[in-house]
PDB file of N, CA, C and O in Angstrom, chain B, residues numbered from 101:
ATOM      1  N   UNK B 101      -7.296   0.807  26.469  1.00  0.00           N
ATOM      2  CA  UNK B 101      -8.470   0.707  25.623  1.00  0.00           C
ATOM      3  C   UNK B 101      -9.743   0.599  26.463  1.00  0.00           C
ATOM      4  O   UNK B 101     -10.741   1.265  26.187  1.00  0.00           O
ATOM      5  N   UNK B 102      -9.703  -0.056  27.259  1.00  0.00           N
ATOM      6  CA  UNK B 102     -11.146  -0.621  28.302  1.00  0.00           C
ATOM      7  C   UNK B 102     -11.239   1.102  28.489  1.00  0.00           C
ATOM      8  O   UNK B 102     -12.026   1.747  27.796  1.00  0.00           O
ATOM      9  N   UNK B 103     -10.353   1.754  29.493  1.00  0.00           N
ATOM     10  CA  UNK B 103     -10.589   2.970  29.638  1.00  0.00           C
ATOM     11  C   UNK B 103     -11.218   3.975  28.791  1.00  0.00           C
ATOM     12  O   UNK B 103     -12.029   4.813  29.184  1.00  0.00           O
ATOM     13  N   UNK B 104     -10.812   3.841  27.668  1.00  0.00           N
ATOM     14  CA  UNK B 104     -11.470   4.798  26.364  1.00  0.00           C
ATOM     15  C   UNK B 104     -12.636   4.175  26.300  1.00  0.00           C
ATOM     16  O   UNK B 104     -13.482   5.039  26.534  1.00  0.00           O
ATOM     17  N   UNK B 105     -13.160   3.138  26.111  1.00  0.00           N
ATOM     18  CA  UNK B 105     -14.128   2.733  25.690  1.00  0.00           C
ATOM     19  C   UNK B 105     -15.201   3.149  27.246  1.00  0.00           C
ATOM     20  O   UNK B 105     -16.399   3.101  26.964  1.00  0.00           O
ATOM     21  N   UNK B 106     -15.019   3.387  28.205  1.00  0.00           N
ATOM     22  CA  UNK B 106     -15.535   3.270  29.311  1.00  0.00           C
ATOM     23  C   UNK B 106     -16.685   4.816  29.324  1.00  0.00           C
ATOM     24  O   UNK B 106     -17.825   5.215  29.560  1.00  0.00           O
ATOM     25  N   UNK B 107     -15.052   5.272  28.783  1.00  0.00           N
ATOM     26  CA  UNK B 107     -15.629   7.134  28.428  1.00  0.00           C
ATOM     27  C   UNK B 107     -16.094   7.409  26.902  1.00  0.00           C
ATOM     28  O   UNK B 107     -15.902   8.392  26.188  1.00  0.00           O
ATOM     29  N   UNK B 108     -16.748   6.238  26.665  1.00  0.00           N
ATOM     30  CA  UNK B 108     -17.736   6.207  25.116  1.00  0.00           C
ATOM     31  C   UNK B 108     -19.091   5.978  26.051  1.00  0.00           C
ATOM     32  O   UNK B 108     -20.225   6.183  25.616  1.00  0.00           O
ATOM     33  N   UNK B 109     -18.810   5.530  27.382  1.00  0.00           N
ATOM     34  CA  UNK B 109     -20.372   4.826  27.708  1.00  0.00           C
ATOM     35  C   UNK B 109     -21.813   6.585  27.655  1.00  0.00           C
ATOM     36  O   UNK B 109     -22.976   6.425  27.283  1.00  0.00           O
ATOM     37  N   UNK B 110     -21.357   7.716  28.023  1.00  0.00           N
ATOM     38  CA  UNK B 110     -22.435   8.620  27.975  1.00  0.00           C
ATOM     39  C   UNK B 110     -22.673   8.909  26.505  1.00  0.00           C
ATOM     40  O   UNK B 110     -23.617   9.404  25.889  1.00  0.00           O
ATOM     41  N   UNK B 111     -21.585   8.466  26.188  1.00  0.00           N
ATOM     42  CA  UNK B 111     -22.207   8.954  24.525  1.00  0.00           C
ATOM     43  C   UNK B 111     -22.838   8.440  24.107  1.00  0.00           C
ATOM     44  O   UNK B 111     -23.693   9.069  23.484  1.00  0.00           O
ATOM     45  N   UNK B 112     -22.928   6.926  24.110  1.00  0.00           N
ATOM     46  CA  UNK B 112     -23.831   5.869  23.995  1.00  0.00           C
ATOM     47  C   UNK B 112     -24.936   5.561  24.146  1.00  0.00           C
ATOM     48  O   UNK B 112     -25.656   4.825  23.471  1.00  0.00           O
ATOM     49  N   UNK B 113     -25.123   6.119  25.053  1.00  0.00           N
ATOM     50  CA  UNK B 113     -26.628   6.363  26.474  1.00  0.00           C
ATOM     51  C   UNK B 113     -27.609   7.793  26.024  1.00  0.00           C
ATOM     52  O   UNK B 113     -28.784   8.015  26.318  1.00  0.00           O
ATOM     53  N   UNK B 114     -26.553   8.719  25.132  1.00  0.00           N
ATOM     54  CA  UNK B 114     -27.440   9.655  24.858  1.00  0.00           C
ATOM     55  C   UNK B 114     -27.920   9.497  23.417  1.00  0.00           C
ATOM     56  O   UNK B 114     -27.695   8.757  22.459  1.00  0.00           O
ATOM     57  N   UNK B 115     -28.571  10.383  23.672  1.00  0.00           N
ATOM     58  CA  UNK B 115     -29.678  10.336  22.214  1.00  0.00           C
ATOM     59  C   UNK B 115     -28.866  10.487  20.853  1.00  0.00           C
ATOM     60  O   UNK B 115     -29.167  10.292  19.675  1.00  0.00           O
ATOM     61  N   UNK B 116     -28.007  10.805  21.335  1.00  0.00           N
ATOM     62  CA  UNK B 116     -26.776  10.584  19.568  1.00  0.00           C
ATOM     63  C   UNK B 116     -26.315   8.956  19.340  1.00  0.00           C
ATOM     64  O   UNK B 116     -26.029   8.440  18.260  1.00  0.00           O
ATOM     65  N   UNK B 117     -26.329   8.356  20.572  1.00  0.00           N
ATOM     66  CA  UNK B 117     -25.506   6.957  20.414  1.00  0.00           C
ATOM     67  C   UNK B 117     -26.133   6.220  18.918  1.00  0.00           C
ATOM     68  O   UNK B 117     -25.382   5.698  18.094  1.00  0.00           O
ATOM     69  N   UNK B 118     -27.169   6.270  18.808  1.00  0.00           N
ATOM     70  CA  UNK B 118     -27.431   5.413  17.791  1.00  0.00           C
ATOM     71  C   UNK B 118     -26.881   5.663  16.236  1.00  0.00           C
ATOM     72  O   UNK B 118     -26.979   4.941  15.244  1.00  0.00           O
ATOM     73  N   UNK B 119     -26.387   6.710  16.382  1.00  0.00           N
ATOM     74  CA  UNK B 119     -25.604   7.225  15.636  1.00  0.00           C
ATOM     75  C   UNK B 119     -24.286   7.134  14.864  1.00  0.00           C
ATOM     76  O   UNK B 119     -23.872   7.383  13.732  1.00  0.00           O
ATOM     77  N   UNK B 120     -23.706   6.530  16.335  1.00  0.00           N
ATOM     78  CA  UNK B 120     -21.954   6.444  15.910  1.00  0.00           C
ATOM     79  C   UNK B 120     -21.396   5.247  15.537  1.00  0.00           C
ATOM     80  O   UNK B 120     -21.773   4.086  15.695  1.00  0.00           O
ATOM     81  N   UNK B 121     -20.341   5.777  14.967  1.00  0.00           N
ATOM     82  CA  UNK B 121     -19.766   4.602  14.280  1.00  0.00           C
ATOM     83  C   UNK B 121     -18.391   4.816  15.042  1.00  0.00           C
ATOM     84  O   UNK B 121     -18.124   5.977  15.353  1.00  0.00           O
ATOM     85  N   UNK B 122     -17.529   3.855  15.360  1.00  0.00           N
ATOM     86  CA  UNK B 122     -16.229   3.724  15.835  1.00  0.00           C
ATOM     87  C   UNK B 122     -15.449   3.265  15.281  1.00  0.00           C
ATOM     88  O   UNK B 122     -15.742   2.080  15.120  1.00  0.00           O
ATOM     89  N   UNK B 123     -14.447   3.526  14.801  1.00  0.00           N
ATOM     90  CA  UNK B 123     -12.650   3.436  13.687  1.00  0.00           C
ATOM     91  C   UNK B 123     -12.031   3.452  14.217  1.00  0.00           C
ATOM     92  O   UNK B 123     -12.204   3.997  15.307  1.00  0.00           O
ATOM     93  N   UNK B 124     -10.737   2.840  13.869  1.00  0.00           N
ATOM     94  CA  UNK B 124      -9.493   2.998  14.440  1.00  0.00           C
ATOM     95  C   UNK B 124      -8.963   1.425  14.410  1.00  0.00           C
ATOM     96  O   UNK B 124      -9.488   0.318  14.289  1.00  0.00           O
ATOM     97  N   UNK B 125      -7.608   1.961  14.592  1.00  0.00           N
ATOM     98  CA  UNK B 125      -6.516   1.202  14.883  1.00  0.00           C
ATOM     99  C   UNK B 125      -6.613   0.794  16.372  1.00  0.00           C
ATOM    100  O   UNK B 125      -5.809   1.378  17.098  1.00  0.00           O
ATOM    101  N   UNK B 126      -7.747  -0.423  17.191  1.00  0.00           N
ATOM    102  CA  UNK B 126      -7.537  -0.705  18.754  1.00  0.00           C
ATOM    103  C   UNK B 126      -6.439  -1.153  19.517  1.00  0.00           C
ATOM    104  O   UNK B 126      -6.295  -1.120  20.739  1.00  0.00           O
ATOM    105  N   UNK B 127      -5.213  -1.838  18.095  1.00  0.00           N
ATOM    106  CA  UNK B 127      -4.108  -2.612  18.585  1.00  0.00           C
ATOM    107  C   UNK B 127      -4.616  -3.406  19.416  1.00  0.00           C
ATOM    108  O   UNK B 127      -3.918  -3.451  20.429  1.00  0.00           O
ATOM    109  N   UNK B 128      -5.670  -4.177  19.478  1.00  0.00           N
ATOM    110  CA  UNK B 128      -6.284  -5.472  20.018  1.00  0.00           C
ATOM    111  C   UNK B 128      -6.297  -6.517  18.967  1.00  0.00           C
ATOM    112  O   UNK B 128      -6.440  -6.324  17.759  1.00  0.00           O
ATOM    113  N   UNK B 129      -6.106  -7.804  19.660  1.00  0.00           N
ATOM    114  CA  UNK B 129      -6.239  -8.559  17.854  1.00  0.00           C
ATOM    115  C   UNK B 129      -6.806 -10.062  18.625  1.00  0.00           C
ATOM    116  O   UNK B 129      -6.635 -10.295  19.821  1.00  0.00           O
ATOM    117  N   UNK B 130      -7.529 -11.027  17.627  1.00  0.00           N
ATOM    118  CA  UNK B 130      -7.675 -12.193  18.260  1.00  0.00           C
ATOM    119  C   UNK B 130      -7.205 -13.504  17.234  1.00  0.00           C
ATOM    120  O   UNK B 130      -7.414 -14.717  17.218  1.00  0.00           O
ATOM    121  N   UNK B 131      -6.631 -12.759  16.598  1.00  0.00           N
ATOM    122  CA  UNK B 131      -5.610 -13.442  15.551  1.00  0.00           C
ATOM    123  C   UNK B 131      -4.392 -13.880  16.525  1.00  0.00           C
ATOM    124  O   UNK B 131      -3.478 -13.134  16.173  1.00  0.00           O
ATOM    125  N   UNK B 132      -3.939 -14.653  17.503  1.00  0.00           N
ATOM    126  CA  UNK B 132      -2.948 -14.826  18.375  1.00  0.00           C
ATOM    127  C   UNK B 132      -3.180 -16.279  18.989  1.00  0.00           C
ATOM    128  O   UNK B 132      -4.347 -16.625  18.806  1.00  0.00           O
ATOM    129  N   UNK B 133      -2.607 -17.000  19.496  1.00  0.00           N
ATOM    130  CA  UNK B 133      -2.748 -18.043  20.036  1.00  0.00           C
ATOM    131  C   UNK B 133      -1.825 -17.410  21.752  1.00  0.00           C
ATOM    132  O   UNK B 133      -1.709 -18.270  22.625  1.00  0.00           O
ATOM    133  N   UNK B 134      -1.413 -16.355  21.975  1.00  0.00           N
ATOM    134  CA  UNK B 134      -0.859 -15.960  23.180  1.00  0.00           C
ATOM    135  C   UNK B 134      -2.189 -16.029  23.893  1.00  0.00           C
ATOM    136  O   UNK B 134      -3.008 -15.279  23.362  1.00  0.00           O
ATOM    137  N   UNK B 135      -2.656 -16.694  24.927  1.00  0.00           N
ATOM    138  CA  UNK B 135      -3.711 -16.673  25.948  1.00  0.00           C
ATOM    139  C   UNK B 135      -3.866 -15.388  26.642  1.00  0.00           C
ATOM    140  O   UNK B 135      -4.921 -14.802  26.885  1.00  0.00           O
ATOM    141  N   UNK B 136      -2.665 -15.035  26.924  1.00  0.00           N
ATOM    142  CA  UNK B 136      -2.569 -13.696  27.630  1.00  0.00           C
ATOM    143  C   UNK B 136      -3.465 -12.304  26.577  1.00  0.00           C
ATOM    144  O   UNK B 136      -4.489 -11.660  26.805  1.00  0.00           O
ATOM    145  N   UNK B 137      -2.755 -12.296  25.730  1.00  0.00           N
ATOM    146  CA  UNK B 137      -3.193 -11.147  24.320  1.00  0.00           C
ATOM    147  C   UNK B 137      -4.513 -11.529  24.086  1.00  0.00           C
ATOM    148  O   UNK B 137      -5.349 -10.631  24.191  1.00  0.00           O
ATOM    149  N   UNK B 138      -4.960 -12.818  23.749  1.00  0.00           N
ATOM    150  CA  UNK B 138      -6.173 -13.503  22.960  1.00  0.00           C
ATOM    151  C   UNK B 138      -7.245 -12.734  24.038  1.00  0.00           C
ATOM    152  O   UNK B 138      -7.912 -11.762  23.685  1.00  0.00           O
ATOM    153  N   UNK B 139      -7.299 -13.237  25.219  1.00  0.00           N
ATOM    154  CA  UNK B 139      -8.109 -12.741  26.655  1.00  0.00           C
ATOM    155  C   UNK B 139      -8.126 -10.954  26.778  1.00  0.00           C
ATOM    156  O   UNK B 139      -9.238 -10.451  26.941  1.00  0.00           O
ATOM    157  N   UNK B 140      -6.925 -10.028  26.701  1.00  0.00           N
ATOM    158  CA  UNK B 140      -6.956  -8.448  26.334  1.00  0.00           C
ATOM    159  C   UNK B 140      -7.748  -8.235  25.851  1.00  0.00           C
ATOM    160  O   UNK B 140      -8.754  -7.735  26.355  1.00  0.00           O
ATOM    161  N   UNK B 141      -7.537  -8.664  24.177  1.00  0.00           N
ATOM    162  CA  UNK B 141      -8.027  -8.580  23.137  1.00  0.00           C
ATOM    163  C   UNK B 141      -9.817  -8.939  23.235  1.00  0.00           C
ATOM    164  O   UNK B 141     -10.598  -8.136  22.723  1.00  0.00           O
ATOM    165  N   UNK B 142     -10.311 -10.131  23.894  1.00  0.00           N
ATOM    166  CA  UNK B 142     -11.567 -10.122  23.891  1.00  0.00           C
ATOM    167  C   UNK B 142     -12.033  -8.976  25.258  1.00  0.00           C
ATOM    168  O   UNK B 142     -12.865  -8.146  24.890  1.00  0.00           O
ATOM    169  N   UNK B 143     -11.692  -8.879  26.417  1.00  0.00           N
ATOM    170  CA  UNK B 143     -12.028  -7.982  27.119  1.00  0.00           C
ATOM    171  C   UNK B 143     -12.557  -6.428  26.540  1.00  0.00           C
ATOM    172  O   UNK B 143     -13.433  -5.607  26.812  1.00  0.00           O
ATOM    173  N   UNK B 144     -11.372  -6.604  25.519  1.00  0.00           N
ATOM    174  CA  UNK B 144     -11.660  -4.891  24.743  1.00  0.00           C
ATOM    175  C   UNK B 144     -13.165  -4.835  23.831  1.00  0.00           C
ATOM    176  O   UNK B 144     -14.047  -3.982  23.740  1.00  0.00           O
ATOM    177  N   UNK B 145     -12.956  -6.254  23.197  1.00  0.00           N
ATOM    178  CA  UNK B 145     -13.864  -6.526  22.049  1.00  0.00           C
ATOM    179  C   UNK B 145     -15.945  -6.765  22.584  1.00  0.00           C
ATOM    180  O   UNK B 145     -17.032  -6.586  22.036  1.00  0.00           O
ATOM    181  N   UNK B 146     -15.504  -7.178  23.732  1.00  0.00           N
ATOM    182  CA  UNK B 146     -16.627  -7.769  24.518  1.00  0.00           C
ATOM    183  C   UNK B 146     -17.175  -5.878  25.049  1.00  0.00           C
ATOM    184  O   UNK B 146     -18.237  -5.293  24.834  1.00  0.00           O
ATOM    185  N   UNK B 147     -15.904  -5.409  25.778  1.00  0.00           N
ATOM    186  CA  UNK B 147     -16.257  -3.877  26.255  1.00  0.00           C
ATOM    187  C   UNK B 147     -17.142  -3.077  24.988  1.00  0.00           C
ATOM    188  O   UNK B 147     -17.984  -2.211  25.227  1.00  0.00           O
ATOM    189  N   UNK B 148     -16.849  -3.455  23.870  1.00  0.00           N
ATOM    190  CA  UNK B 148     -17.159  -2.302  22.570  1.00  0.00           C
ATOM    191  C   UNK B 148     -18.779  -2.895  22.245  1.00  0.00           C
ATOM    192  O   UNK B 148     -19.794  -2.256  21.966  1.00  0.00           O
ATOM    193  N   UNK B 149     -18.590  -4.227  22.388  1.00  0.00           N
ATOM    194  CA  UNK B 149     -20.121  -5.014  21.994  1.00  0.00           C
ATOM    195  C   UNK B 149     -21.121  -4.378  22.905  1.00  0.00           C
ATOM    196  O   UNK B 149     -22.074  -3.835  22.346  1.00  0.00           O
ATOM    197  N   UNK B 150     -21.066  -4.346  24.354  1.00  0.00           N
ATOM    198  CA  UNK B 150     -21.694  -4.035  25.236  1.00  0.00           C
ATOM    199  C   UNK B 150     -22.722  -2.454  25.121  1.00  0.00           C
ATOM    200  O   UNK B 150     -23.785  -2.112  25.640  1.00  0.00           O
ATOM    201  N   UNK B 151     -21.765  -1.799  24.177  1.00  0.00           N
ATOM    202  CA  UNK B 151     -22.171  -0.526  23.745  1.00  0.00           C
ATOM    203  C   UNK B 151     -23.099  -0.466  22.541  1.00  0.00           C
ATOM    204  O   UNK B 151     -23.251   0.633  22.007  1.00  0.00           O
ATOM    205  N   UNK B 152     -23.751  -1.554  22.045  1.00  0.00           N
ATOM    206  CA  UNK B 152     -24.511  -2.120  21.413  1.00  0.00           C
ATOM    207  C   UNK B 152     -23.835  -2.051  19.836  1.00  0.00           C
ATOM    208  O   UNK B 152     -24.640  -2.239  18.925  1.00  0.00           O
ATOM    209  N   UNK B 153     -22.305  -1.774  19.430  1.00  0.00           N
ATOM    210  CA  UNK B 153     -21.725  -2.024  18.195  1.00  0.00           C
ATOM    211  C   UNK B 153     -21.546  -3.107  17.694  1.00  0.00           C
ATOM    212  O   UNK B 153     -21.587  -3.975  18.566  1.00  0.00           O
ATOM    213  N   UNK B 154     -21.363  -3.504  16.708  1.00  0.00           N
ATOM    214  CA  UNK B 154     -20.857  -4.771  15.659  1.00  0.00           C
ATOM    215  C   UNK B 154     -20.066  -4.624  15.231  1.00  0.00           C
ATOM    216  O   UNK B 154     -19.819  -3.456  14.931  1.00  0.00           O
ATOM    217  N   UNK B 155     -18.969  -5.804  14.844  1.00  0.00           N
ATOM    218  CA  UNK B 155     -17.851  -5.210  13.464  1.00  0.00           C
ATOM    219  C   UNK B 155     -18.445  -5.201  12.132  1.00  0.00           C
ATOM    220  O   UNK B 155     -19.425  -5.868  11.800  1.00  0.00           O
ATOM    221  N   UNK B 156     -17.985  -4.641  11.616  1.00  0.00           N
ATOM    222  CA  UNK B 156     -18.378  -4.156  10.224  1.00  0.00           C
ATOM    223  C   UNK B 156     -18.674  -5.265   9.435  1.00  0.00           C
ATOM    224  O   UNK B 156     -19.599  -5.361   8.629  1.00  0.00           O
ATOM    225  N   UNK B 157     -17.562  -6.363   9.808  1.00  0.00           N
ATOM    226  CA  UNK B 157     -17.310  -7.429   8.767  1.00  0.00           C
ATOM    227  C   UNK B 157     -18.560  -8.461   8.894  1.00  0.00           C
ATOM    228  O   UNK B 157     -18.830  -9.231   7.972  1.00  0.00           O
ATOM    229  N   UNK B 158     -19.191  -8.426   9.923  1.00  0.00           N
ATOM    230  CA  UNK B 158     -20.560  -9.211  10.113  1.00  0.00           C
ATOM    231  C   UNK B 158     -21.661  -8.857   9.356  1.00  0.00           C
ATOM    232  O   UNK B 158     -22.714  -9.495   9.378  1.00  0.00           O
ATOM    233  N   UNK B 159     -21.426  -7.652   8.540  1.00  0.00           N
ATOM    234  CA  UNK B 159     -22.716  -7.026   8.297  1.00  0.00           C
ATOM    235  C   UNK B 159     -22.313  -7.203   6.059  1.00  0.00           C
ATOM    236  O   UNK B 159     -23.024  -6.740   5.167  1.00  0.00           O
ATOM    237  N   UNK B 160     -21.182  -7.892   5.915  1.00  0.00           N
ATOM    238  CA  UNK B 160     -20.786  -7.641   4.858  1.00  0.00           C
ATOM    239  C   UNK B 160     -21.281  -9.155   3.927  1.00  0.00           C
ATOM    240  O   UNK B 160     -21.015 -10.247   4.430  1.00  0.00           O
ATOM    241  N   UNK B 161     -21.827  -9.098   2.898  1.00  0.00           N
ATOM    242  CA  UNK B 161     -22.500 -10.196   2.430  1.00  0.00           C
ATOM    243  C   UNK B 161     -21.651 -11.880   2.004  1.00  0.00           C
ATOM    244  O   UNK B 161     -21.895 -13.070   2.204  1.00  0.00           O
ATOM    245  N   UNK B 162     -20.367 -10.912   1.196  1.00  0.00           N
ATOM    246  CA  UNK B 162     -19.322 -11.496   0.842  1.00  0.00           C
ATOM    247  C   UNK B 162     -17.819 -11.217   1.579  1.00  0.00           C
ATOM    248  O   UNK B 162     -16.883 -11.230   0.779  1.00  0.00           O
ATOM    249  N   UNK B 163     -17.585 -11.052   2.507  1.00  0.00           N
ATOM    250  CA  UNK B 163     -16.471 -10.265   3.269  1.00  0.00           C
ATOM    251  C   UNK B 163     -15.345 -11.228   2.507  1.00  0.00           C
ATOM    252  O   UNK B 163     -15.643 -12.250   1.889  1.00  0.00           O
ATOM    253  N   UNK B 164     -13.902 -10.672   2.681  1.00  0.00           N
ATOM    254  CA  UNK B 164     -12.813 -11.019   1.778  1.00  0.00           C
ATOM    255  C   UNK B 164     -12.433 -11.985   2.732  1.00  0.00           C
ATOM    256  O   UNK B 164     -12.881 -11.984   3.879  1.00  0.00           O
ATOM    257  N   UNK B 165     -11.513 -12.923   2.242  1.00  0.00           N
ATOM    258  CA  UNK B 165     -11.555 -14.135   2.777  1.00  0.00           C
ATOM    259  C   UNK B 165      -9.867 -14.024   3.923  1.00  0.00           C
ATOM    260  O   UNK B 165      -8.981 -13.228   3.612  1.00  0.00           O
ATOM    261  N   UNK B 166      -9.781 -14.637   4.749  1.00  0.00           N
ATOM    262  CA  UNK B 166      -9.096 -14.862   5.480  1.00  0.00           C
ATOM    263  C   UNK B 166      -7.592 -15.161   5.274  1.00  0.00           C
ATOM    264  O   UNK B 166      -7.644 -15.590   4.122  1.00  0.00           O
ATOM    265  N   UNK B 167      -6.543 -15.209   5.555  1.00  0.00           N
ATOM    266  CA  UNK B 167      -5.432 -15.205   5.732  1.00  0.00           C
ATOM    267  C   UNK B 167      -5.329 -16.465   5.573  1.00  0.00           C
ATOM    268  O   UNK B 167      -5.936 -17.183   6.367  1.00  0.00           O
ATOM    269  N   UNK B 168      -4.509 -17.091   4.473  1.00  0.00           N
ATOM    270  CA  UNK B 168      -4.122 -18.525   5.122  1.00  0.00           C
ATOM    271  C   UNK B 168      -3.147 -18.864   6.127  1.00  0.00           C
ATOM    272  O   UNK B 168      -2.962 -20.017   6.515  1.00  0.00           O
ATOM    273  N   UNK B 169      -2.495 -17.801   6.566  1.00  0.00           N
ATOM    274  CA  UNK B 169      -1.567 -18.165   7.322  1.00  0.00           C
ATOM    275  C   UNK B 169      -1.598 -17.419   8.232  1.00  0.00           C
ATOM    276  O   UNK B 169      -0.540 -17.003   8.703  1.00  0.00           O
ATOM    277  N   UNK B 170      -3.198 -16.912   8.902  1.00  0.00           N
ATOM    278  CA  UNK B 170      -3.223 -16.194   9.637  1.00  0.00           C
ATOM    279  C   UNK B 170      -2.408 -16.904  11.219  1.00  0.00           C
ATOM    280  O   UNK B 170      -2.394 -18.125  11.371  1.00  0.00           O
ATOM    281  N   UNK B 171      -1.812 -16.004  12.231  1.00  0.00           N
ATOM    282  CA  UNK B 171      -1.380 -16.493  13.239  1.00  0.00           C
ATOM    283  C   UNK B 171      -2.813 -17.035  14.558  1.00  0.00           C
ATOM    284  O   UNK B 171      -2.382 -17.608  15.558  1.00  0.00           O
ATOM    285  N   UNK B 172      -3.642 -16.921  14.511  1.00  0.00           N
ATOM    286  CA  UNK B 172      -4.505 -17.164  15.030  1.00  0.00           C
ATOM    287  C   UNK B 172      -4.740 -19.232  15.314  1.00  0.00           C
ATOM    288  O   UNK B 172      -5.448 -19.855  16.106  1.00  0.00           O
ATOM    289  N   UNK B 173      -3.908 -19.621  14.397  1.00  0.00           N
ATOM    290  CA  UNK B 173      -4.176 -21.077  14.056  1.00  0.00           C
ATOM    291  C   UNK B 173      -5.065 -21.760  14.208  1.00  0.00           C
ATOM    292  O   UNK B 173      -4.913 -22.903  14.638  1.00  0.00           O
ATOM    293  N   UNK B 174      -6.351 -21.213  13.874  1.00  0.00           N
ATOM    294  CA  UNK B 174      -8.048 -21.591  13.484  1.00  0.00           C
ATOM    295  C   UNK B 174      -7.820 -22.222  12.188  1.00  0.00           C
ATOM    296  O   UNK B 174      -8.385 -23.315  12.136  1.00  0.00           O
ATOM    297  N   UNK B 175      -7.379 -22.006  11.445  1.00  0.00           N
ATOM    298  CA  UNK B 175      -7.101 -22.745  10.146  1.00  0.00           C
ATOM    299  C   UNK B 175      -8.891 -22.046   9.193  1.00  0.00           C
ATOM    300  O   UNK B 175      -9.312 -20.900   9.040  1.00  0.00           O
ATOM    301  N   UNK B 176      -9.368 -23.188   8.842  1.00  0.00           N
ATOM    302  CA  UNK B 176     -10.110 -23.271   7.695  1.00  0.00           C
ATOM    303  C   UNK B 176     -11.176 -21.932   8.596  1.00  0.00           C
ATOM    304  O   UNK B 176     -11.472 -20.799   8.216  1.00  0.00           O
ATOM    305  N   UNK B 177     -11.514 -22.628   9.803  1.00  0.00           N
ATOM    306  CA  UNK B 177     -12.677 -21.979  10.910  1.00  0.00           C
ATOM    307  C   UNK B 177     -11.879 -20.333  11.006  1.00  0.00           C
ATOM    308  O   UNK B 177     -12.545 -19.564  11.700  1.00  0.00           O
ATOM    309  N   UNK B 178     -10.965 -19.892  10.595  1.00  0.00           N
ATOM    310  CA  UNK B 178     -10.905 -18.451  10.944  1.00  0.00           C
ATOM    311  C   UNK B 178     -11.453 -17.518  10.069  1.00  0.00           C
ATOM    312  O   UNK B 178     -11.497 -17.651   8.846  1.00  0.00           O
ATOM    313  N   UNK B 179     -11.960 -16.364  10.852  1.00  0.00           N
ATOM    314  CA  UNK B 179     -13.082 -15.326  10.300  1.00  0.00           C
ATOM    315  C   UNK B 179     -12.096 -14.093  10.286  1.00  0.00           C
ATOM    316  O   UNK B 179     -12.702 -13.062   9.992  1.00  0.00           O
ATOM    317  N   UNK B 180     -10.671 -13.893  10.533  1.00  0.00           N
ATOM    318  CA  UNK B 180      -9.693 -12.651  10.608  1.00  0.00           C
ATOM    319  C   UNK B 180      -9.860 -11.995   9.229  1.00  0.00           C
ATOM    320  O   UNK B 180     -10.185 -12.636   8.229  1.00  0.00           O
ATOM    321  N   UNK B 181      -9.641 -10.804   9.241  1.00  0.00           N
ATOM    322  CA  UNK B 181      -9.421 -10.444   7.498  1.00  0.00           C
ATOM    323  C   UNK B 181      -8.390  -9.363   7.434  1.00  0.00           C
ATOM    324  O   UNK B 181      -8.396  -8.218   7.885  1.00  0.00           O
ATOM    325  N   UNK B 182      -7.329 -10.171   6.619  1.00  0.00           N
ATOM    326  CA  UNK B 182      -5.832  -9.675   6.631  1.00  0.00           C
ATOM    327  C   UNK B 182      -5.851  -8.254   6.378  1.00  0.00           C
ATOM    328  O   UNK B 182      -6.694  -7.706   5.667  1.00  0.00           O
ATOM    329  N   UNK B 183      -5.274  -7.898   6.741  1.00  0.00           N
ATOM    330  CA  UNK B 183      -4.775  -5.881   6.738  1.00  0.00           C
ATOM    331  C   UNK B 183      -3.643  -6.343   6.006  1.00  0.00           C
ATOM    332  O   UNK B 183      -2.790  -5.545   5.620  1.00  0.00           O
TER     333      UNK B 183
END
């Protein structure tokens, strides 16, 4: 993923970047309490921010509410939104 995202950086930089929107399935998640995955997972997430994107779900007034049993074990404090 870091790699793909690396080869988003000219697109970004050119005069279309302000443009794009990015989808997909990253198979990154921060729903995990694995330290190892949790740390991937932000490396990827931190790489995509840098490119000046947001997730979607920040921008949503009422976003759907969280998992109660998401694996992340944030409990009340988690912001995940179940697939």
């Amino acid at each position: 993923m870091l790699r793909i995202v690396a080869d988003l950086v000219p697109l970004f930089d050119s005069g279309h970047g302000a443009r794009v929107i990015l989808g997909g399935d990253l198979n990154v998640s921060r729903a995990t309490v694995d330290a190892k995955q949790l740390a991937r997972g932000e490396a990827v997430l931190t790489a995509i921010r840098s490119l000046g994107l947001v997730e979607a779900k920040t921008l949503v007034v009422h976003p759907p509410p969280s998992s109660a049993d998401c694996a992340c074990g944030q409990g009340a404090t988690c912001d995940h939104i179940a697939t």
